[in-house]
C-alpha positions in Angstrom: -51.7 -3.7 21.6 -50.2 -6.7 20.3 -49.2 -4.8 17.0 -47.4 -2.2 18.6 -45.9 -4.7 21.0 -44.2 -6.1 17.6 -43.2 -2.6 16.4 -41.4 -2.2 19.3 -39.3 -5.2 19.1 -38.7 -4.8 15.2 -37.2 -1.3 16.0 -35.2 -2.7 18.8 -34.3 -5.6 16.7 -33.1 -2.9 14.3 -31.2 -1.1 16.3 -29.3 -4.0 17.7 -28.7 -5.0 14.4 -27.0 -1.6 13.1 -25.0 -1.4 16.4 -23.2 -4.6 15.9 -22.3 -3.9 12.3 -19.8 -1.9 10.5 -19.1 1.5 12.3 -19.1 4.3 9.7 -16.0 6.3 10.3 -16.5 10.0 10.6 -14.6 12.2 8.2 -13.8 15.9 8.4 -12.7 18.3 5.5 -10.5 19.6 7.5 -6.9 18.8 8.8 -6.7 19.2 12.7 -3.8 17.4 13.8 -0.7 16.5 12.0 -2.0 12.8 13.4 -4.9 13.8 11.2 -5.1 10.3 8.4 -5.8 11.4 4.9 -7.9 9.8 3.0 -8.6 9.6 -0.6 -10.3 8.3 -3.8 -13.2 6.1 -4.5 -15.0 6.6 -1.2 -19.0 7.0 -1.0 -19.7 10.3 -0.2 -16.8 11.9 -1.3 -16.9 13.8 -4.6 -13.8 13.1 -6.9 -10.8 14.1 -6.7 -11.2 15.6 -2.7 -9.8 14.3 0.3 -11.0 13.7 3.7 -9.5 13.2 7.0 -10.1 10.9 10.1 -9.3 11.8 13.3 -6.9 9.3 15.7 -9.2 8.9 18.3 -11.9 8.1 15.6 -9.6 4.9 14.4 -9.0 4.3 17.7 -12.9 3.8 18.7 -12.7 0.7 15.9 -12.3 -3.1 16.5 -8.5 -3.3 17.0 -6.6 -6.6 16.5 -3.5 -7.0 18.2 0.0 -9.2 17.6 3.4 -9.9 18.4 5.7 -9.2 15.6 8.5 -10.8 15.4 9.4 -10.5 11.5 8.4 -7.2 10.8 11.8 -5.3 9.4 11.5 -2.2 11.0 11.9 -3.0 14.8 15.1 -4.9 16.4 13.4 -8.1 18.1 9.6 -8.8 18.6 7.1 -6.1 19.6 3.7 -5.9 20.3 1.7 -3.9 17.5 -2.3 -2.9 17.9 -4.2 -1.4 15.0 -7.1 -1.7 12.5 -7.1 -4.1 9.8 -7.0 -2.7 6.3 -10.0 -4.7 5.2 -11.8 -3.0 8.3 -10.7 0.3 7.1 -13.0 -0.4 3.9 -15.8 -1.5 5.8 -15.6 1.5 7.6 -16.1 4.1 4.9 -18.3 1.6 3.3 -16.7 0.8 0.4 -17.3 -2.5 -1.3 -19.2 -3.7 -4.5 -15.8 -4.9 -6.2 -11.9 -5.2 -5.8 -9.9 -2.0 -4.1 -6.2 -1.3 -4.4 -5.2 0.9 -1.0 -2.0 2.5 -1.8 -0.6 3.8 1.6 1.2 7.0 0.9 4.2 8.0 3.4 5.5 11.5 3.8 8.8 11.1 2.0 6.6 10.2 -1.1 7.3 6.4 -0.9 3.9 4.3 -1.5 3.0 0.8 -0.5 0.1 -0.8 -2.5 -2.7 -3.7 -1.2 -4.0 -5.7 -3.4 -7.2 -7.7 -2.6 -4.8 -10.7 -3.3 -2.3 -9.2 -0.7 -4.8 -8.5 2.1 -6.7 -11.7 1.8 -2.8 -13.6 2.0 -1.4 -11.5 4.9 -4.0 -9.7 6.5 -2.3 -5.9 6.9 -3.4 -3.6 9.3 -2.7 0.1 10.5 -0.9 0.3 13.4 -2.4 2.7 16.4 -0.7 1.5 18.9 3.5 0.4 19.5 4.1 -1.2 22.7 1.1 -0.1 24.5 1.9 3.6 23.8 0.8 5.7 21.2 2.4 7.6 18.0 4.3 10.2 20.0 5.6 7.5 22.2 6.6 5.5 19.6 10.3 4.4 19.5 12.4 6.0 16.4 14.2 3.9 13.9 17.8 2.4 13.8 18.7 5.8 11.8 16.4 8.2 14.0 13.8 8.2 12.0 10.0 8.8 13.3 7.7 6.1 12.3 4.5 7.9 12.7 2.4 9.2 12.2 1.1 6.1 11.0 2.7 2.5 9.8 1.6 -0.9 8.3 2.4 -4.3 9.6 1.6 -8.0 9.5 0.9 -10.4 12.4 3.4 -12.5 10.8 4.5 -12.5 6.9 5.6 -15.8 4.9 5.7 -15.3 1.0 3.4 -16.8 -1.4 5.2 -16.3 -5.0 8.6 -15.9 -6.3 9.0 -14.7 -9.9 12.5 -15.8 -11.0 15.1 -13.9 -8.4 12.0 -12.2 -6.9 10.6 -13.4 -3.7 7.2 -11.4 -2.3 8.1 -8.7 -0.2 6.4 -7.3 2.6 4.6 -3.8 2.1 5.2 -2.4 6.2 5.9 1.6 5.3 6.4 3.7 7.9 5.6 7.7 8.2 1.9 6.9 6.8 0.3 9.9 6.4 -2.7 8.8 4.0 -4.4 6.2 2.2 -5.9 5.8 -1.2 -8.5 3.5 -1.9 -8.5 2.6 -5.7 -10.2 0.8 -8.5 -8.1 -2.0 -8.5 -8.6 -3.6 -11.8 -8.1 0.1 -13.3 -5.0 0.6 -12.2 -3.8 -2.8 -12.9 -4.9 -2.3 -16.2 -3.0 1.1 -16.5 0.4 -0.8 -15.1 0.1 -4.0 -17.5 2.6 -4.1 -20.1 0.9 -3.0 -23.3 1.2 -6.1 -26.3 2.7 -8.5 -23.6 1.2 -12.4 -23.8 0.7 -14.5 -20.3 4.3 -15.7 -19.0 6.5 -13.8 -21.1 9.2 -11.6 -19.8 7.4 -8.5 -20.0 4.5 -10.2 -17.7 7.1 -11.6 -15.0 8.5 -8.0 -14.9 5.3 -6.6 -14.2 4.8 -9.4 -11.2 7.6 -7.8 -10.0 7.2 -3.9 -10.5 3.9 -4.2 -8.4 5.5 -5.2 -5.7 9.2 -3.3 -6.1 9.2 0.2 -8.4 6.0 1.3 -8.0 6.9 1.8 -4.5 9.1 5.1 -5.2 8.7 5.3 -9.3 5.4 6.7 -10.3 3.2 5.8 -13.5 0.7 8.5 -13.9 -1.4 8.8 -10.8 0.0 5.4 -9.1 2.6 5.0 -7.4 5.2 6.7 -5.1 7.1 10.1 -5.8 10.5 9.2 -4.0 12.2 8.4 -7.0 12.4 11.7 -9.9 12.0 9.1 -12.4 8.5 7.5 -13.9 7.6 5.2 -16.0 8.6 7.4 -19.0 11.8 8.1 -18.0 12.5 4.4 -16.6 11.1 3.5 -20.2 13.4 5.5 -22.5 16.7 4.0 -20.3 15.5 0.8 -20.6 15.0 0.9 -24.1 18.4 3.2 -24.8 20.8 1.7 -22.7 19.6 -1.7 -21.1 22.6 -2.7 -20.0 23.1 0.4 -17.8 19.4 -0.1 -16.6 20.2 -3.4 -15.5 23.1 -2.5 -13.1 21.3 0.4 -11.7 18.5 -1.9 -10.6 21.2 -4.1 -9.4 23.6 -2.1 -7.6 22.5 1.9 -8.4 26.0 3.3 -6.4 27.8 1.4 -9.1 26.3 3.8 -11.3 25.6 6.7 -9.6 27.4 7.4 -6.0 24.8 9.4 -4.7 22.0 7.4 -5.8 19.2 6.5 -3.1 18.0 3.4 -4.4 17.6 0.0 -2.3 20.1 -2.4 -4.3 18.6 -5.9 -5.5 22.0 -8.0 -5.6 20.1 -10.9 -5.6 18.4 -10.5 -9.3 20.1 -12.3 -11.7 20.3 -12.0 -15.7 16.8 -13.2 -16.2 15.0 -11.1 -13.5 16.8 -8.3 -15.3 16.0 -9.4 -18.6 12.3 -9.4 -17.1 12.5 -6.5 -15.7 13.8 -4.4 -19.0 11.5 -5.8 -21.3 8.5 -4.7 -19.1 9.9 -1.0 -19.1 10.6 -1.3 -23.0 7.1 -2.2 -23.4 6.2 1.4 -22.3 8.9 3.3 -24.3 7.4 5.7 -27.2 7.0 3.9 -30.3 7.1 0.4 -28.9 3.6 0.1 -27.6 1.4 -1.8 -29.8 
């Protein structure tokens, strides 16, 4: 009696234990809503190369956090944000066993990246909920633009490095319509500069691509689509006609009137300089 008296509580015990722990989130093979979040990449369960969707009301049953904003670019004044954190995202769908790069993709083709640095500094998290009210309640954009179906923000966001002209920027896309979850020191590798020692030009250019380009320039399968032109592309400019390179990155509309690109009046000659070498360093030829 006494025996089954303690097998009782073990499986209680048990079950306690798994219902206060990480909720696995449920994924379907199937898109069923446009608010549908797609999901991708190295994610137990899912074969290679497939993708997998979770449901809004599935993100919705997970521990939400919940801030003020008052620094996040895309709203006018402070507003109050709810969501799931990034890190709980991973926790979720049960990844873990080393260092993940989630690479939130929008539907205009612009991607935002997350380092393990990045979350562990400022904490991201996928925002559910905008003033109370959800996506297709949402306020639209100083231009009219929707900011759903999903979007990234911070409870607050102060900078940890500046590389020359470069201060760390803030990674809060809007129109989020999947993530990727990524090997991490894979991709890295992949984006490094090939030849390039520790704190030359081509390395403080590549402190800064990570956190800039590679949010509409692509470099085989990281990074966004926005921009036409990849790392090849980028490369053979750089390496042909730097000096042209340099004022596109700094003011594109000087270059080309109809260009599309975010203007970075603030780099000087050095950023520049940084920034060139690290797209040389991919150019045909010049890889060592």
């Amino acid at each position: 009696m006494r025996f089954g008296f303690v097998l009782i509580c073990a499986a209680v015990l048990t079950a306690s234990l798994s219902a206060t722990g990480p909720q696995r989130i449920p994924l379907a093979t199937q898109r069923s809503s446009p608010q549908d979040l797609e999901v991708s990449g190295d994610i137990p369960g899912v074969p290679s190369g497939e993708k997998r969707f979770v449901r809004y009301a599935d993100l919705s049953a997970l521990t939400q956090v919940t801030f003020t904003v008052r620094d996040d670019e895309n709203f006018s004044g402070p507003v109050r944000l709810s969501g799931v954190s990034l890190d709980a995202l991973l926790a979720g769908l049960e990844i873990n066993g080393g260092k993940q790069m989630i690479a939130a993709t929008a539907g205009d083709g612009y991607e935002a990246h997350y380092t393990a640095e990045y979350r562990a500094a400022h904490h991201p998290f996928l925002v559910l909920h905008v003033g109370g009210a959800e996506p297709a309640k949402w306020p639209k954009g100083p231009e009219g633009e929707n900011y759903g179906p999903y979007l990234i923000s911070h409870a607050s966001f102060t900078p940890t490095f500046h590389v020359l002209a470069h201060k760390e920027e803030s990674q809060i896309p809007y129109g989020v319509v999947g993530l990727r979850f990524l090997d991490e020191d894979a991709v890295l590798k992949e984006l490094k500069p090939p030849g390039a020692v520790a704190a030359s030009p081509a390395m403080q250019g590549y402190r800064i691509v990570l956190q800039n380009c590679l949010r509409c320039h692509r470099e085989g399968d990281i990074g966004g689509t926005k921009s036409p032109f990849g790392w090849p592309q980028m490369a053979l400019i750089a390496l042909g006609n730097p000096t042209a390179f340099g004022k596109y990155v700094v003011r594109p509309n000087s270059v080309n009137p109809e260009a599309n690109m975010p203007a970075n009046p603030d780099y000087d000659a050095a950023t520049i300089a940084a920034l060139t070498a690290y797209f040389q360093s991919f150019a045909p030829g010049d890889k060592k």
